[in-house]
C-alpha positions in Angstrom: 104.3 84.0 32.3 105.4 81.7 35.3 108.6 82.5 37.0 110.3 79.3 37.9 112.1 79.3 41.3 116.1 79.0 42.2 115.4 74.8 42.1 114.7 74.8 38.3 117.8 77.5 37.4 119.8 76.8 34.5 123.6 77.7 34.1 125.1 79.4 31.7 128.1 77.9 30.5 129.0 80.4 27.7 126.9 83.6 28.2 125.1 85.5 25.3 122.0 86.2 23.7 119.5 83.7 21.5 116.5 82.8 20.4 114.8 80.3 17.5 113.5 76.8 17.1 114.1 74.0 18.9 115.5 70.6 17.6 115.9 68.0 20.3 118.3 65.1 19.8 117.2 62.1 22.1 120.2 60.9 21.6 124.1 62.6 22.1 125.8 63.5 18.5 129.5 63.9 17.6 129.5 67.0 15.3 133.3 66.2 13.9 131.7 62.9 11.4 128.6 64.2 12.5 127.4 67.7 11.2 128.7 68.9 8.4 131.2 72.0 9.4 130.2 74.0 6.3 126.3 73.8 6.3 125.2 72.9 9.7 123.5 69.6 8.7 123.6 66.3 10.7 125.2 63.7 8.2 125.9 61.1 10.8 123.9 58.5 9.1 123.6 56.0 12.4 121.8 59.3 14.4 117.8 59.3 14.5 118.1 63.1 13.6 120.0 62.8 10.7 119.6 65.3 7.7 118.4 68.0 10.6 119.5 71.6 9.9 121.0 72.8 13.1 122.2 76.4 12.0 120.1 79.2 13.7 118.8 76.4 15.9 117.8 76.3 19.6 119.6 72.3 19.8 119.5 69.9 22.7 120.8 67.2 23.0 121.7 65.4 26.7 125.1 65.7 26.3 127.4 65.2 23.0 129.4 62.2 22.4 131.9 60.5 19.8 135.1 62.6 18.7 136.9 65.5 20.7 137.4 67.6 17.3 134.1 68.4 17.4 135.2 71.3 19.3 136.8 72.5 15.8 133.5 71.8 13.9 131.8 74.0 16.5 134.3 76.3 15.8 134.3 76.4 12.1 130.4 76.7 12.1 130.4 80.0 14.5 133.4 81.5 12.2 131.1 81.1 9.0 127.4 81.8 10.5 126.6 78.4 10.3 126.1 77.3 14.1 123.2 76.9 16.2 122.2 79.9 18.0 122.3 77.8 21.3 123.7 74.1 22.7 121.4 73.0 25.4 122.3 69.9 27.4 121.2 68.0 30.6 124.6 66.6 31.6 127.8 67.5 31.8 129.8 68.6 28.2 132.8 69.7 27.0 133.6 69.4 24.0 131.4 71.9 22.2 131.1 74.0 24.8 135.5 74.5 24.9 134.6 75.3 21.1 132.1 77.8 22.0 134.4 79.2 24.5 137.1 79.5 22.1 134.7 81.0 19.0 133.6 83.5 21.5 137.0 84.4 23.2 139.8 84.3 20.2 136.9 85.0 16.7 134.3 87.0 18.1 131.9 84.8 17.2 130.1 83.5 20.3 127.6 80.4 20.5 125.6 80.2 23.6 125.8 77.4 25.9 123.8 76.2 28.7 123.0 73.4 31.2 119.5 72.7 32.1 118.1 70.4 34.9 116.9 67.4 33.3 112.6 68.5 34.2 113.8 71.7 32.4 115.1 70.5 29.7 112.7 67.6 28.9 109.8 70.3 29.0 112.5 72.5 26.8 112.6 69.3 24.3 108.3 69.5 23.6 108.2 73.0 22.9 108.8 74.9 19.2 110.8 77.7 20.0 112.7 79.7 22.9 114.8 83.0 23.5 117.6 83.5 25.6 118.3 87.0 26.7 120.5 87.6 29.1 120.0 85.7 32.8 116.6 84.5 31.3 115.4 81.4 29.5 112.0 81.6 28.0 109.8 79.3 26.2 105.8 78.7 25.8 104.4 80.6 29.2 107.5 79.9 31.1 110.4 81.7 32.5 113.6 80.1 33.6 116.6 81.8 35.5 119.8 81.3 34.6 123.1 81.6 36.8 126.4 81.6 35.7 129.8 79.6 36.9 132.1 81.4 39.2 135.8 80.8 38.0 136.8 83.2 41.0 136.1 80.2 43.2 138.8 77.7 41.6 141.8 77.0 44.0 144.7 77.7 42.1 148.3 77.9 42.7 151.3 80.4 42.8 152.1 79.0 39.5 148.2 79.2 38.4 148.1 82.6 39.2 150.9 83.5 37.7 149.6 82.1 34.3 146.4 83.8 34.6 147.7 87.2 35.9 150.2 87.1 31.9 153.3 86.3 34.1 154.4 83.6 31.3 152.9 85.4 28.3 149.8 86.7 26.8 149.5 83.0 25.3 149.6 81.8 28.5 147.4 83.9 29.9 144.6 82.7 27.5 145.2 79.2 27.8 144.7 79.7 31.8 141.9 81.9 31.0 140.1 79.2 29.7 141.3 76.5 31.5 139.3 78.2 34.6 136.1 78.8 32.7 136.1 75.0 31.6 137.1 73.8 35.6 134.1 76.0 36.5 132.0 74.5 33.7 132.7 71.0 35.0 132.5 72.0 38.6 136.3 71.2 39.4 137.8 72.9 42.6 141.0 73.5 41.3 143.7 71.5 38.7 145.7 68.7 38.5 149.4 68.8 37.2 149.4 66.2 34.0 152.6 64.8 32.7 152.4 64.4 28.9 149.8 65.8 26.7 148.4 64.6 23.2 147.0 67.2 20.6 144.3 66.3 18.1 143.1 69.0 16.7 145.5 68.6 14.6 143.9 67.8 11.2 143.1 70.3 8.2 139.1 69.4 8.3 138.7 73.1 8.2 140.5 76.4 7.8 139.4 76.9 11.9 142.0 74.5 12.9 144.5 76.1 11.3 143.4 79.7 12.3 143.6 78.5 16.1 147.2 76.9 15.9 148.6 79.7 13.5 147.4 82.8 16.1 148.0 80.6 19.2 151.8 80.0 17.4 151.8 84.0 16.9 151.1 84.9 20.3 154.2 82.5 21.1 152.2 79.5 23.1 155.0 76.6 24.0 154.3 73.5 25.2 155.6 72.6 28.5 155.2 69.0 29.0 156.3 66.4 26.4 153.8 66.1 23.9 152.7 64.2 20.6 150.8 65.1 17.7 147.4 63.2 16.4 147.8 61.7 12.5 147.4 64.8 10.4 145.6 65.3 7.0 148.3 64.4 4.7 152.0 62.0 4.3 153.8 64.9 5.3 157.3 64.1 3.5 155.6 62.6 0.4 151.9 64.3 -1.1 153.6 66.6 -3.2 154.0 63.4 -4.9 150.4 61.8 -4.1 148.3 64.3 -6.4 147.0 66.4 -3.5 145.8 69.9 -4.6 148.8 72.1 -3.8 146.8 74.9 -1.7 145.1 72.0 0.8 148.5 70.1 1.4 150.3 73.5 1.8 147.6 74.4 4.2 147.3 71.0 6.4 151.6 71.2 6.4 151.0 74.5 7.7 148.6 73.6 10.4 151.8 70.3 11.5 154.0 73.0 11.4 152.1 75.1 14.1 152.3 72.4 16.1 156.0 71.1 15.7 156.7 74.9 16.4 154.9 75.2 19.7 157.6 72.0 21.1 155.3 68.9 20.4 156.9 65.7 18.9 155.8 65.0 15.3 154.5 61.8 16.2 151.3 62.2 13.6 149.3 58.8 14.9 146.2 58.8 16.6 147.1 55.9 18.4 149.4 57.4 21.1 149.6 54.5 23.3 151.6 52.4 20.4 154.7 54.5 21.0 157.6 52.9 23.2 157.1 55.0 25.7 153.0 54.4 26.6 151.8 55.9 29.8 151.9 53.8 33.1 149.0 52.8 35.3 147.8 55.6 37.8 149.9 58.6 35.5 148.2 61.2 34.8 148.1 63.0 31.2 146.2 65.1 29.4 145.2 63.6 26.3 142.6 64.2 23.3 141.8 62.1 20.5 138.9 60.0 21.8 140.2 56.8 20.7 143.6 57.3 22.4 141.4 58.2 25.7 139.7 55.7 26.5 142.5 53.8 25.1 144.3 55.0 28.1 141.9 55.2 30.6 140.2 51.1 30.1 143.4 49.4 29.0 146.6 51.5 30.1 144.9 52.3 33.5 146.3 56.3 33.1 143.6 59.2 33.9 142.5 61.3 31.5 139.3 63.6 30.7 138.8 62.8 27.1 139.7 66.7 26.6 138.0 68.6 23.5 140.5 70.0 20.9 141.8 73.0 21.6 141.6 72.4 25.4 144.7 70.2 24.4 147.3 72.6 23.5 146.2 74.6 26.8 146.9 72.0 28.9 150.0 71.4 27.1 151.2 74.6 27.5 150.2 74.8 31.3 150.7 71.2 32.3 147.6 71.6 34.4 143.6 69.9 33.9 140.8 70.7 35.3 140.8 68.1 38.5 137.8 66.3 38.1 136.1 63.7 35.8 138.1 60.5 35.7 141.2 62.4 37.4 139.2 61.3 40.1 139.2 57.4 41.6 135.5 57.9 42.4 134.4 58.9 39.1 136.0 55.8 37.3 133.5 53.5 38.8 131.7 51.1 36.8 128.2 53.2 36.3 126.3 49.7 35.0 127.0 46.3 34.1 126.1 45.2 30.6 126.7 41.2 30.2 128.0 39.7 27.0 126.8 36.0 26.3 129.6 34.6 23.4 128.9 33.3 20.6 130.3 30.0 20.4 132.5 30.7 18.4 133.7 34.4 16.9 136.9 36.3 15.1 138.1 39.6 15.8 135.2 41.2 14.6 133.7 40.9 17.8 135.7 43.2 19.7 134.6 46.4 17.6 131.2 45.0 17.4 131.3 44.8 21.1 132.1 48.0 21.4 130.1 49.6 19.4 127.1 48.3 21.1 128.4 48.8 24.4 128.6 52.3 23.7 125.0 52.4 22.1 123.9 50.7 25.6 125.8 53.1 28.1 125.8 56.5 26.0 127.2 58.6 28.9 127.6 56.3 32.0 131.1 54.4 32.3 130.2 50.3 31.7 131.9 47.5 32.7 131.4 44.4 30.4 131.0 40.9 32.1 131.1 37.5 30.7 134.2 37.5 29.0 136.2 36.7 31.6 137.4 33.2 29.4 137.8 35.6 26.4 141.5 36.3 25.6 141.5 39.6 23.9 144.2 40.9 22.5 145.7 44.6 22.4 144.5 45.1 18.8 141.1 43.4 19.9 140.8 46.0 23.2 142.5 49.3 20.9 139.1 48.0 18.3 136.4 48.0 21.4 137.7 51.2 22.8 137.8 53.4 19.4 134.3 51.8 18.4 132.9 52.5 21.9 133.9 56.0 21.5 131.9 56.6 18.4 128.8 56.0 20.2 129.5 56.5 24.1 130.5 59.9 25.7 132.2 57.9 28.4 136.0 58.7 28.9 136.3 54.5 29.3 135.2 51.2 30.1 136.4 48.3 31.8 136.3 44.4 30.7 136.0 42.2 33.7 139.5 39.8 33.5 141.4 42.1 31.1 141.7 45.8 32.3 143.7 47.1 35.1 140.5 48.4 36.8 138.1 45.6 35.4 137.5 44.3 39.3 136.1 47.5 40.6 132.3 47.0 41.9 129.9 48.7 39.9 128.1 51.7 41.9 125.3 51.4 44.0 121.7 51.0 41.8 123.5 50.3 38.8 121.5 49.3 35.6 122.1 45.5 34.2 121.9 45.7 30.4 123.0 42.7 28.0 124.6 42.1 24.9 123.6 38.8 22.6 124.9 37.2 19.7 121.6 38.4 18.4 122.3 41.8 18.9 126.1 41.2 17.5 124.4 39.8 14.4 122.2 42.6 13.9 125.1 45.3 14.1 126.8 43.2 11.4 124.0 43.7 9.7 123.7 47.6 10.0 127.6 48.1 9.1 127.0 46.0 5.6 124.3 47.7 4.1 126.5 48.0 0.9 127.0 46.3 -2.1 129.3 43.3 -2.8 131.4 44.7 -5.0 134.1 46.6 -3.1 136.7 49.2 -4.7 138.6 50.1 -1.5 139.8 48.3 1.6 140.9 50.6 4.7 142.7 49.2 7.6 144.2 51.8 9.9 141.1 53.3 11.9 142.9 53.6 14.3 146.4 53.4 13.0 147.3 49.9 12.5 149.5 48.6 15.0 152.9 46.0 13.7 150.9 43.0 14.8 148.2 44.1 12.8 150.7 44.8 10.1 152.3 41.4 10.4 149.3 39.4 10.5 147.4 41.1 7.7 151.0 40.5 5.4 150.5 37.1 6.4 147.1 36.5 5.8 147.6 37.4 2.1 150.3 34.5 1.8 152.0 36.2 -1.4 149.3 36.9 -3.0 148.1 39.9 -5.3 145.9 42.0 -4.1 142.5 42.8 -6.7 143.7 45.2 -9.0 140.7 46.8 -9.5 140.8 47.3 -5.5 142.7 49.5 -3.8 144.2 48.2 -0.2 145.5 51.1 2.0 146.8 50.8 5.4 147.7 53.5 7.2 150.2 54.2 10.0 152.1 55.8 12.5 155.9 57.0 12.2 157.2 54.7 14.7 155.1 51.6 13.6 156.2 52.0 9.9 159.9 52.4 10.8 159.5 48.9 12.7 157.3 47.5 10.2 160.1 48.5 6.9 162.6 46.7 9.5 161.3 43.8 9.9 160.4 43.7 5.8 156.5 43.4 6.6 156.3 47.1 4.2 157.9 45.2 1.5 156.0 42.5 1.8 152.6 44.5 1.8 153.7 46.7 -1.1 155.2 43.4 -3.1 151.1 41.9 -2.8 149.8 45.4 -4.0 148.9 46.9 -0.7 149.8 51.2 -0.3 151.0 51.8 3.1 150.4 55.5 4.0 152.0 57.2 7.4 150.8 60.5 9.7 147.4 60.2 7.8 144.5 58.0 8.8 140.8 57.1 7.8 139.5 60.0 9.4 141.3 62.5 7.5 142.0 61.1 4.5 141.0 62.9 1.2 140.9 62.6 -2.4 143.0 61.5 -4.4 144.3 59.6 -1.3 141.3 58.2 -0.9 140.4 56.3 -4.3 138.2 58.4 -6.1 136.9 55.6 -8.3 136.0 53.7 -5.0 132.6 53.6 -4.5 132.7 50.9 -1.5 134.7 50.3 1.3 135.0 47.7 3.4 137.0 47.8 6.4 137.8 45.9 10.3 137.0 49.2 12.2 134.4 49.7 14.1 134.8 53.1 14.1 135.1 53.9 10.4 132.0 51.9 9.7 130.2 54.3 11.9 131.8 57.7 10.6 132.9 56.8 6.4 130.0 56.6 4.7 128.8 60.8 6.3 132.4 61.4 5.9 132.8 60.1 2.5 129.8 59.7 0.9 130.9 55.7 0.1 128.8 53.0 0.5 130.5 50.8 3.5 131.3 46.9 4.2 132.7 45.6 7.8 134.2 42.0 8.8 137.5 40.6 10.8 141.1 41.2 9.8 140.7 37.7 7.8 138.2 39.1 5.9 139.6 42.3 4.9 142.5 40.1 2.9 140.3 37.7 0.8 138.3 41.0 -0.2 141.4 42.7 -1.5 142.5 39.4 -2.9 139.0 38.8 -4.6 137.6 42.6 -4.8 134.4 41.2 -3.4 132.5 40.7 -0.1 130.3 38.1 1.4 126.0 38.9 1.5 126.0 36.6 4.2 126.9 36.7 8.1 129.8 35.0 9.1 129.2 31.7 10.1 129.4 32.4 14.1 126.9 35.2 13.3 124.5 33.3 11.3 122.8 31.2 13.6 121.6 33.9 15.7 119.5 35.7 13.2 
């Protein structure tokens, strides 16, 4: 056995015991619309490992990426014996590890985490099997120490200490508790007081989501800063009437409830920065939902870590962050440059296209994206590139040279140039409409369709009836929908045959809300054309705003690329 020295430690981020076979991820994996939270098994179609059995598993992976609710699938694995024995990464995580934390703190039901240096791991990633057992990594003939984080060493306040020492609460208490094991994780010196929080873990995906809001609620956690609500897993005033199975929509009100009761705003959107009163440049919040935070970070020019569920409702309840990550003005610099040559020609389905790819180029490094300076981008065409960038990037942002507050900034020294042609555009169209032409369903609303987005889409059907043999369903945040019905753009929608659903959205949606007939979708998001078809099962279709009214209208979709696509085959 050769005992490594202090260089090649590892640290251990959640402590415990493990041991079993490895799989190694090349590539980062979002386990919410990526693993399924009742078997273990990736289902993330777009991910080289996918149909890999991860329970009882040694997994590595560099880092994870996509969604901040995979915290909650974390979760919901430990709580049923489904979840890998161990999360191994190379870079800096938080998402599954805040669900280990919380599995292991508030269930019992620990998962051990760890953080390798990247020799370490890549020797980790060739071999078959490894055991963990206490301060001791072992695998093949070698033997690898592990530290852990001190928490000790945070610089906190009167306030802090107060928190942590149960001055405000047993609830409290927890939320602090953890708060200093994740600053220690991400090797923050202290915390930063945040203004406004967002909580997304929020929807019924599983029974742990409810579990966590419904004991946290118990042990009397209140928010403290103003705070909204992610889109939920059902039209809370109206699915008694919708058909949904009485014990899930009793169950997902249940889980709103929890919320409403802890003092946050029943806001039910996912798209946060729609509401009147958006964050400003340079505020800073603590915000999940990834969409919403790079949302915030690229385009509002507010500082956020995109912060794992859970982790939400603590920072809610303490109005304090872990200072570090993007908190910081050093950390929000441009970590390469990847240059977009146009089309000469394109529709809005370049911007989640764009996006998409970008993400796909910089998986963990923040980008900044030249050569669209001449571009004019609209919000719905930035709210697009950030949502589809966070399905494949772990990046908190990204900046657009020309269009976002922080676009300018120089990228850092050494920085990698990657590009982006209408080639590769083309061949992403490609890989989003694998399905049929025959389409049952069109979805608009992933993220939660904005009142432009509303307006234009009424406008684009001119009148006209929607397919009757497919459904067209847009879904929507309160406050949108209340300016929408004002301005007569619902009526219009509903009079061409179009169902127009608030507090739910694409990635929540279940049947008989979502068509059970359909098997088909087509949809403008880039982000649900990476997620449906492992969240769904469904066969999926992609194209522009435009294109998602002549399908309804027709019930059928192009074979070919658009005509600014087609040249570049």
């Amino acid at each position: 056995m050769i005992i490594e020295n202090a260089e090649t430690a590892g640290t251990l981020l959640v402590a415990g015991k493990a041991q079993g076979e490895i799989v190694f991820c090349e590539e980062g994996l979002s386990f919410w619309g990526g693993v399924d939270p009742d078997t273990g098994v990736i289902i993330d179609t777009h991910h080289s490992n996918h149909g890999a059995a991860l329970s009882g598993k040694i997994v590595l992976m560099p880092t994870s990426r996509g969604s901040c609710s995979g915290s909650g699938v974390l979760l919901q694995l430990a709580r049923d014996g489904n979840a890998p024995a161990a999360l191994v990464f190379c870079e800096e995580e938080n998402i599954l590890t805040l669900g280990a934390m919380i599995a292991g703190r508030l269930f019992d039901s620990p998962v051990l985490v760890m953080r390798l240096p990247k020799p370490v791991f890549e020797a980790l990633s060739g071999a078959n099997a490894a055991a963990i057992d206490g301060t001791e990594l072992r695998f093949d003939d070698r033997s690898i120490r592990l530290k852990t984080n001190a928490a000790d060493m945070l610089d906190l306040s009167k306030a802090d200490r107060r928190m942590l020492d149960g001055g405000d609460g047993r609830a409290t208490q927890i939320a602090m508790e953890i708060l200093c094991l994740m600053a220690a994780a991400q090797n923050a010196s202290g915390f930063v007081d945040v203004s406004r929080g967002h909580i997304d873990g929020c929807i019924l995906a599983h029974d742990a989501n409810l579990d966590f809001a419904e004991k946290m609620q118990k042990l009397g956690a209140k928010a403290r800063i103003p705070t909204t609500i992610n889109a939920i897993s059902v039209d809370r005033e109206n699915w008694l009437s919708q058909g949904l199975a009485p014990e899930f929509g009793n169950k997902a009100s249940r889980l709103a409830d929890a919320y409403v009761k802890m003092g946050c705003r029943p806001t039910f959107t996912c798209a946060p920065y729609l509401l009147d009163d958006a964050p400003a440049e340079g505020e800073d919040i603590g915000w999940s939902e990834s969409n919403a935070v790079i949302y915030a970070n690229s385009v509002l020019g507010a500082r956020t870590a995109k912060h794992p569920d859970y982790l939400d409702l603590f920072i809610a309840m303490t109005g304090r962050a872990p200072k570090t990550g993007v908190y910081l003005a050093k950390n929000r610099l441009p970590e390469c440059e990847i240059a977009v040559e146009l089309p000469g020609s394109y529709d809005d389905a370049l911007w989640p296209m764009l996006g998409w790819l970008a993400g796909t180029l910089s998986p963990n490094r923040i980008p900044v994206l030249i050569g669209l300076e001449m571009a004019r981008p609209s919000e719905d065409d930035l709210k697009a590139l950030c949502a589809a960038f966070g399905t494949t990037s772990a990046a908190p942002m990204l900046h657009v040279r020309g269009h976002t507050p922080e676009g300018h900034l120089a990228a850092v020294e050494n920085a990698k140039r990657l590009d982006i042609s209408p080639a590769d555009l083309a061949q992403v169209w490609l890989s989003f409409n694998r399905a049929g032409e025959k389409v049952e369903l069109v979805a608009i609303g992933s993220p939660h369709a904005s009142l432009a987005e509303c307006r234009n889409f009424a406008d684009l059907l001119d009148g006209q009836n929607c397919d009757p043999h497919t459904d067209t369903i847009v879904t929507i945040g309160r406050n949108v929908l209340a300016e929408a019905r004002s301005e007569g753009i619902i009526q219009r929608l509903e009079n061409a045959g179009v169902q127009v659903f608030p507090d739910i959205c694409w990635c929540s949606i279940t049947e008989p809300l979502f068509p059970t007939k359909a098997k088909t979708l087509f949809t403008n998001s880039g982000k649900y054309s990476h997620y449906a078809t492992g969240l769904t099962g469904r066969g999926v279709r992609f194209g522009s705003l435009s294109d998602c009214a002549r399908v309804a209208l027709s019930g059928n979709a192009t074979k070919d690329l658009p005509d600014w696509l087609s040249e570049h085959v």
